[in-house]
C-alpha positions in Angstrom: 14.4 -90.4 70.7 12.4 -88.0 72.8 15.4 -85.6 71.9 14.7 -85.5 68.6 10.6 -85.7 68.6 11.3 -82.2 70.4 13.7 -80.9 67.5 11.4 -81.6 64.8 8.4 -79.8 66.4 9.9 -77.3 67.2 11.1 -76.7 63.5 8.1 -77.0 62.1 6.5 -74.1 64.5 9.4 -72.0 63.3 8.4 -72.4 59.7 4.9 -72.0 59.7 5.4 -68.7 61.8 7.9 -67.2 59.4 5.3 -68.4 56.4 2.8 -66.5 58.6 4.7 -63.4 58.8 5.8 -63.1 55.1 2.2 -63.3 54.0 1.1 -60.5 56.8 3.7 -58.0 55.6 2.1 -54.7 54.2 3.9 -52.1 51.7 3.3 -48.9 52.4 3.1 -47.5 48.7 4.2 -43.8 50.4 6.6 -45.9 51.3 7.8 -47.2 47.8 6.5 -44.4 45.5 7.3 -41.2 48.4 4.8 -38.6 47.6 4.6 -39.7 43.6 2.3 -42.3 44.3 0.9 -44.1 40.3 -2.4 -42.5 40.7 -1.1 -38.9 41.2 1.5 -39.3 38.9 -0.8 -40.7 36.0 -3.1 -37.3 37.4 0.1 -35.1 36.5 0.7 -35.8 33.1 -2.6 -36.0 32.3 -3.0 -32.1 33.4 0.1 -31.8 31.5 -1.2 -32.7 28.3 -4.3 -30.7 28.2 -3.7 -28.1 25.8 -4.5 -24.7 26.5 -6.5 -22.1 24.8 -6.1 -21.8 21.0 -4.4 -18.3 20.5 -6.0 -16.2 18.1 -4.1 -16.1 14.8 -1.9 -13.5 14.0 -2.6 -12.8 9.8 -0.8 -10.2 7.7 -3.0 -9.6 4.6 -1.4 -8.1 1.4 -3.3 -7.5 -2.3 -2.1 -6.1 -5.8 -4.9 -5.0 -8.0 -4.4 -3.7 -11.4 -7.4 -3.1 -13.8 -8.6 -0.7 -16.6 -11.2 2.0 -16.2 -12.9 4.1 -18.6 -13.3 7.0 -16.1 -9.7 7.7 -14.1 -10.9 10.6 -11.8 -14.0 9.1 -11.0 -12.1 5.5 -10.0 -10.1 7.7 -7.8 -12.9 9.5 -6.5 -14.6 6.3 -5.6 -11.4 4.9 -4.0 -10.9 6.9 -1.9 -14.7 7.4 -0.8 -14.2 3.6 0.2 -11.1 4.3 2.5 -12.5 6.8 4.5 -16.1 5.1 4.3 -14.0 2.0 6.1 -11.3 4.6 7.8 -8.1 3.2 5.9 -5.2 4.9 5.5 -4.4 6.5 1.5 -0.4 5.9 2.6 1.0 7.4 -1.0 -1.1 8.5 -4.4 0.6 8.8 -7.5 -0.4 10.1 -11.3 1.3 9.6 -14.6 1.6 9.0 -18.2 3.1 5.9 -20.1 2.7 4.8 -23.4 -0.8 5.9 -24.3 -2.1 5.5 -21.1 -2.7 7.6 -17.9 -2.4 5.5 -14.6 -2.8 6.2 -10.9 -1.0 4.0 -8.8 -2.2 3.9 -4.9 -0.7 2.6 -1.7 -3.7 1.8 0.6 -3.8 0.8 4.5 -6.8 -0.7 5.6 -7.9 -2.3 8.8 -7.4 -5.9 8.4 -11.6 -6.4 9.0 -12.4 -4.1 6.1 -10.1 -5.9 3.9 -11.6 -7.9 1.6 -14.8 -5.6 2.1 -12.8 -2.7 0.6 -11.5 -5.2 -2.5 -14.9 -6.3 -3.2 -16.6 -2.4 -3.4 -13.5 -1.2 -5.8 -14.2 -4.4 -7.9 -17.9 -3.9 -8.3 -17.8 -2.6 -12.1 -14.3 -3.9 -13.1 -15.0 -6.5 -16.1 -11.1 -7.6 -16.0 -8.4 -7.9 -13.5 -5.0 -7.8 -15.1 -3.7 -8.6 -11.9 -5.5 -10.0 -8.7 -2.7 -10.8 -6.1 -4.8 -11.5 -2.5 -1.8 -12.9 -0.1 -1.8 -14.1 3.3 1.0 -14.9 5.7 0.2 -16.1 9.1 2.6 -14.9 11.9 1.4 -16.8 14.8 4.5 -18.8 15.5 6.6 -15.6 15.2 4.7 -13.8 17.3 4.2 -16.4 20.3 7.9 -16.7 19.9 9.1 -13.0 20.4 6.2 -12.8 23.6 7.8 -15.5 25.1 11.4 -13.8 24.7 10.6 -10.9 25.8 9.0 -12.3 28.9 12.0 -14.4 30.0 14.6 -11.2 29.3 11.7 -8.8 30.9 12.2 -11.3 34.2 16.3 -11.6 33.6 16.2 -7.8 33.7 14.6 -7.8 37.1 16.7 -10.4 38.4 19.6 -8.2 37.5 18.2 -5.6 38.5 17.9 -7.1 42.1 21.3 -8.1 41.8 22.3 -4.7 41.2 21.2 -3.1 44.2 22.8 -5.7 46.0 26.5 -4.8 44.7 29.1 -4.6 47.1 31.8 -2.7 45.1 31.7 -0.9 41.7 33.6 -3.5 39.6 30.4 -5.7 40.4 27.9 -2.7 39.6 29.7 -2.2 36.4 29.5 -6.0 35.3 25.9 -5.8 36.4 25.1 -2.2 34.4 26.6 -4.3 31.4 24.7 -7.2 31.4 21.8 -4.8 31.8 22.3 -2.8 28.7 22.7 -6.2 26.2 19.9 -7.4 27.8 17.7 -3.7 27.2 18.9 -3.7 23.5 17.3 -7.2 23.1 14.4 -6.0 24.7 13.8 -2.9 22.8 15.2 -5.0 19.0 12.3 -8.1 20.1 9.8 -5.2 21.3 10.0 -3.6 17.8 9.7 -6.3 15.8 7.0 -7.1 17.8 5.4 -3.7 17.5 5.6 -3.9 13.1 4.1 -7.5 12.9 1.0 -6.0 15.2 0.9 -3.1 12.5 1.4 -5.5 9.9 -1.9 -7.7 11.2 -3.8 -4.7 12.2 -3.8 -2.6 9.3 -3.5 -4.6 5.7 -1.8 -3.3 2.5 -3.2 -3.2 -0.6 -1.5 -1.6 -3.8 -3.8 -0.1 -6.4 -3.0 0.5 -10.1 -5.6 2.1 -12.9 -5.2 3.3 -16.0 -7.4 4.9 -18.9 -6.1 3.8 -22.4 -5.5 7.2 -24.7 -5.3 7.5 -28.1 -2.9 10.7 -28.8 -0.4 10.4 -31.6 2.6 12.2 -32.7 2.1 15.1 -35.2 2.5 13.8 -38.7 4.8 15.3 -41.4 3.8 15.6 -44.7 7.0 14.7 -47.9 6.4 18.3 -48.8 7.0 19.6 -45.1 10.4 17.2 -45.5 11.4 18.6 -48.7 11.1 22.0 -47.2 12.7 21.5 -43.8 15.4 19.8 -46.0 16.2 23.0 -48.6 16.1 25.2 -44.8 18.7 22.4 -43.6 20.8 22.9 -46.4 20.5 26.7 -46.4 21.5 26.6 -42.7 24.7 24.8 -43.2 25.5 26.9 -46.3 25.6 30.1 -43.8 27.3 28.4 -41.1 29.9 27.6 -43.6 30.3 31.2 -44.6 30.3 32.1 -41.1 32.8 29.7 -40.7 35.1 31.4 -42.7 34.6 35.2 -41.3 36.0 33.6 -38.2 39.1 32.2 -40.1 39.7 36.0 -42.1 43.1 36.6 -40.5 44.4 33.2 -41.8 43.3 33.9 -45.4 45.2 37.5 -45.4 48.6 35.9 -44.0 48.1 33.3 -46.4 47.6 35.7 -49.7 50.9 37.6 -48.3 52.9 34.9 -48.1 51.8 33.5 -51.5 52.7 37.4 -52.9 56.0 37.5 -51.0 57.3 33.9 -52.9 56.1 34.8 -56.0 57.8 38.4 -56.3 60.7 36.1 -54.9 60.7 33.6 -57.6 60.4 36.4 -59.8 63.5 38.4 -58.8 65.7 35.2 -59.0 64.9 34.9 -62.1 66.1 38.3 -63.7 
């Protein structure tokens, strides 16, 4: 009985002190989460998600304007006043006639800040527009796009290049030179496309057409003049006809011989 008094005690201390132990164990979150602990990581992403600086849009401006004026030399004297007041570019300048009407048609490149400056000082004095074409297409993707290209080949180049100097044989400089010259053509194809958008932004285009309605007609012809130009017509051909036949002399003579030869023929038969 004692023996078993003993036996039950001594169970009961053992389960108390492994209850004791399982409520004093500690977790090291290190432990758990290594160096990623929630805290930092929630830290992280937030960072993450911040979003950077808004880059400034990239905006290619284009307009078509097409109007009358009463005045074509002084509209194109004032024109181009304008671009050099606002130091644009007068790319190409062309002069005509069409169907009553004299026209000049310009080609204008303009800093993109004086743009709609310059449009509103030409239109000051234009009652009508017959066409008014302002256009904008923005760019920005595009042009975030091709930096970012260029940077990762730009740093591919220099890896390759580093590569390059650490050849051990020509085959592997050759393979190396290679991969170097598709990756420069990229470069310099993105760099230039690059290069026309900035010109594009920079400088807008505007195209320019004026004109000056005329009133000059044909010269008239009285039915007298007709009647007269039609006698001269008729004279004309007569004399051509003549002419005509002086060419054709040598034909008549061989003709009027023959005819003589067959008739003294016909006529010696006969007797």
């Amino acid at each position: 009985m004692k023996t078993l008094s003993l036996f039950l005690f001594s169970m009961i201390l053992a389960c108390s002190n492994t209850s004791n132990d399982s409520s004093s164990v500690v977790y090291d979150e290190s432990e758990v989460y290594g160096d990623y602990a929630p805290e930092a990581s929630m830290e992280i992403s937030e960072k993450s998600s911040i979003p950077q600086a808004t880059q400034e849009q990239k905006i290619i401006k284009t307009g078509n304007l097409r109007f009358q004026t009463r005045d074509l030399e002084k509209t194109h004297g004032k024109v181009k006043q304008l671009v050099n007041r606002y130091n644009g570019i007068l790319q190409s300048d062309r002069s005509g006639k069409g169907y009553n009407e004299e026209f000049r048609n310009l080609t204008i490149r303009i800093p993109a800040e004086h743009f709609h400056t310059l449009i509103d000082s030409i239109s000051q004095g234009v009652a009508y527009f017959d066409q008014n074409d302002i256009t904008q297409k923005d760019v920005s993707e595009e042009f975030v796009d091709l930096e970012a290209r260029l940077k990762a080949k730009r740093e591919l180049e220099n890896r390759y290049l580093e590569l390059l100097k650490q050849a051990k044989n020509v085959k592997e400089m050759l393979e190396i030179e290679r991969e170097l010259a598709n990756i420069r053509e990229e470069i310099e194809a993105r760099q230039g496309r690059l290069n026309y958008l900035q010109n594009q932004v920079s400088y807008s285009t505007l195209q320019l057409y004026f004109y000056k309605t005329t009133t000059d007609k044909g010269i008239t012809t009285s039915y007298g003049q007709k009647m007269w130009n039609a006698i001269k017509s008729g004279w004309n051909g007569i004399s051509l006809f003549f002419l005509g036949l002086l060419h054709i002399w040598p034909f008549f003579v061989i003709l009027l011989l023959a005819v003589f030869g067959i008739r003294k023929y016909i006529k010696r038969k006969k007797k």
